[in-house]
N, C-alpha and C positions, 0 to 999 in steps of 0.2 A: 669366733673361738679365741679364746684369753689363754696367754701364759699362767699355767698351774700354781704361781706364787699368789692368785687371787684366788684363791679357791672357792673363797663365796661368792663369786663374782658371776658364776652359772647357773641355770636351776630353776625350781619352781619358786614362787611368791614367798610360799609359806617357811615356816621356821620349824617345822614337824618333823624335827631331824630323829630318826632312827640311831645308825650309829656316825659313830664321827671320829674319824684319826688325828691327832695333832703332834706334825713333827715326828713321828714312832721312829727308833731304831730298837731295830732286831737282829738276831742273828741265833745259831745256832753252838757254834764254837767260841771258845771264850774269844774277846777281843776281836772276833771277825762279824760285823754287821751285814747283812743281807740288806735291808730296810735301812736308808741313809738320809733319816727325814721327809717318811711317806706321810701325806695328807689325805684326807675321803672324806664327805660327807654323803650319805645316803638319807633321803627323807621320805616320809611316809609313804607306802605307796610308788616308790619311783623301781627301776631296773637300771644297774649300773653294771656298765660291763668296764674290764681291764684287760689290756692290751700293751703289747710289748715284746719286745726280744728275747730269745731264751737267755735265763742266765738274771733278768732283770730284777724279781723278786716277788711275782705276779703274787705267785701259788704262797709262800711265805708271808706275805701280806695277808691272805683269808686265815693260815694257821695262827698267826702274831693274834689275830679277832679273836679265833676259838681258843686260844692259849695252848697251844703246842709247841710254840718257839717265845724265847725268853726274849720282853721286852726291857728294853738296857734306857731308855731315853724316851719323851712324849708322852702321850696318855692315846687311851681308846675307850672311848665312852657308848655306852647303848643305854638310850632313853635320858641321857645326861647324866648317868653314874657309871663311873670307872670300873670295869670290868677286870684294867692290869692284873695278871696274876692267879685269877679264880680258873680251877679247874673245870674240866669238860663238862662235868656232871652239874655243877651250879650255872655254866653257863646256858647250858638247853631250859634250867628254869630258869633264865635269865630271858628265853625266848630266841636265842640262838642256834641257829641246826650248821649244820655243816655234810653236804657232802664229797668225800674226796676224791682222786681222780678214778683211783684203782683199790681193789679191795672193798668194795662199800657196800658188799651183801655179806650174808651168811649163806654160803652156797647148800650146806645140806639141811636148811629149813626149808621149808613153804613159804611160798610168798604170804602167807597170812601169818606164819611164825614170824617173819622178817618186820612186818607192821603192827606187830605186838611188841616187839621187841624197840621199837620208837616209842610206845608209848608205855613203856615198863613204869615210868613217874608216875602216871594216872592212867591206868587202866580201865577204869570206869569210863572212861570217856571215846574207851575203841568205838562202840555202834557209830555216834556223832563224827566221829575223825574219819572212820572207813567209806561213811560216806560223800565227808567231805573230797578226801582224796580219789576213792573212782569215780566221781564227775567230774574230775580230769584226765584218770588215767583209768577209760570204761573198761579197757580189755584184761586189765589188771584184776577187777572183781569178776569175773566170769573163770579166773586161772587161780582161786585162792590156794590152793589143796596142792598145785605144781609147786615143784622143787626149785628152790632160785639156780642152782646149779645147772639145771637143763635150761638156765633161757640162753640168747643171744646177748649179744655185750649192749643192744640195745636198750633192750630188755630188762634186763639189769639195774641200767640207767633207770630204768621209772619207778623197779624196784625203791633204789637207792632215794631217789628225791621223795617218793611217797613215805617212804619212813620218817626222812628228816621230817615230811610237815604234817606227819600224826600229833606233833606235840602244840602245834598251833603258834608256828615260832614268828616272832616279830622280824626277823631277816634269816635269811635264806644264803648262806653260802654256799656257792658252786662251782667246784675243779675244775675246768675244762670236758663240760658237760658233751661234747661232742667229739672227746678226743677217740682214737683207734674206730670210730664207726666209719660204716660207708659215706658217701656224699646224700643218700637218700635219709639214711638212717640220722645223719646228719641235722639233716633239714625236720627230720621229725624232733629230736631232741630239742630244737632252737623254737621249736611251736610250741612243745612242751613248756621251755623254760616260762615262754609271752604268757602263756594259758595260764601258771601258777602267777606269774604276777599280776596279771586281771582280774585274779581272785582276791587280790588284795596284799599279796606277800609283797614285802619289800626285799628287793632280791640282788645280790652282792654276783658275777660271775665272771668268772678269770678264761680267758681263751684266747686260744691262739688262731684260730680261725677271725680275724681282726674284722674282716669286710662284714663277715656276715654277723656276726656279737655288734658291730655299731650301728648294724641297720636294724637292729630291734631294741637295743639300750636307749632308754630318756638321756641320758649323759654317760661318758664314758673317760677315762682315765689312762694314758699311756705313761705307762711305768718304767723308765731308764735306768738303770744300776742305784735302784731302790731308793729314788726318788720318782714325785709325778711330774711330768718333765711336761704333759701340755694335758688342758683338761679342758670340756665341752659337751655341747649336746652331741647325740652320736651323728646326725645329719652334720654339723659342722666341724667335729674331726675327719670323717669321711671323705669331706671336700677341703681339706685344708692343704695346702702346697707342701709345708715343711712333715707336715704328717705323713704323707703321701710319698714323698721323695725318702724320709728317712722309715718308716715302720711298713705302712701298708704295700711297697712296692716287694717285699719280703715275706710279709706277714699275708695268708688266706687269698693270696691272686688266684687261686681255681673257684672263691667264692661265688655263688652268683651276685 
């Protein structure tokens, strides 16, 4: 495991970078940066998880990508073209989805209204996308006609990720995919997350459950007062000393 100042310094071979941070500051208020020179690269095909302290800039780092907080400094590039600035709408055709932590249904739709509504861009393409999404999420197609409002916050959750990749997005951002569920329900969501990236998504996801997000992320990102303050595969932050003593002894200790 290498200090975050290298950042290419991790990773697979290839150069099949998806998207890529350099340097970003962000923030929300004028003159107050959250993101104080965050770095990411995600490549083809990989699972990157973020991990950090509350307060760090985890969650503001996925919004900074989908342009919901104002990039003041750096660039953010998906596919090697700058993204800075482009609203939500050009960036899903840009291949970017996003789901956030809370709020990420329409609760008085049907779960089949809720995945028409991901694919409102190309519509034509629901039969293909429906069924790319329930040979992940089976139980999802057997409940189209159910109300999103009557599921479980589980529930919700597959909602919520099945919509984002109706649109067949080249990365996948993800809130704290497991936050307020049980330790069971938990564990379902984090199989979810492996399942969608096996399918080929390249997938961005922020949690704070730290133990269990690095023991399924290719490489993973600990994020300190919105810089990346150490970066690695997730087996060797996992096992790192200064990791360990400073994030994980805090961060998802009931993990398994």
């Amino acid at each position: 495991m290498s200090d975050a100042a290298s950042v290419n310094g991790t990773g697979p071979a290839n150069d099949d970078v998806v998207v890529e941070l350099k340097d970003v500051h962000a923030g929300y208020l004028p003159g107050v940066n959250i993101l104080n020179g965050a770095n990411l690269i995600a490549r083809q095909g990989e699972l990157i998880g973020i991990i950090g302290p509350n307060g760090a800039g985890k969650s503001t780092l996925l919004k900074a990508i989908f342009g919901l907080v104002n990039v003041r400094d750096g660039d953010i590039t998906v596919k090697g073209e700058s993204i800075v600035g482009l609203k939500a709408d050009k960036l899903v055709k840009r291949g970017v989805a996003f789901v956030p932590q809370t709020n990420n249904v329409f609760p008085s739709l049907s779960i089949e209204e809720n995945l028409q509504m991901g694919l409102y861009q190309n519509p034509k393409a629901y039969a293909e996308r429906l069924e790319f999404v329930t040979g992940i999420f089976a139980e999802l197609g057997k409940r189209l006609k159910q109300r999103a409002g009557s599921l479980s916050g589980g529930e919700r959750q597959m909602v919520a990720m099945s919509r984002a990749l109706m649109m067949d997005p080249s990365v996948l951002l993800l809130d704290e995919p497991s936050a307020g569920l049980s330790p069971v329900r938990q564990d379902d969501a984090f199989i979810r997350v492996s399942d969608i990236n096996k399918a080929g998504v390249t997938t961005i996801m922020v949690e704070q459950n730290a133990r269990r997000c690095l023991q399924i992320c290719d490489r993973g990102y600990v994020l300190d007062q919105g810089r990346d303050a150490y970066e690695g595969t997730g087996r060797d932050l996992l096992n790192d000393p200064k990791v360990i003593g400073l994030y994980l002894g805090t961060l998802g200790t009931d993990a398994a």
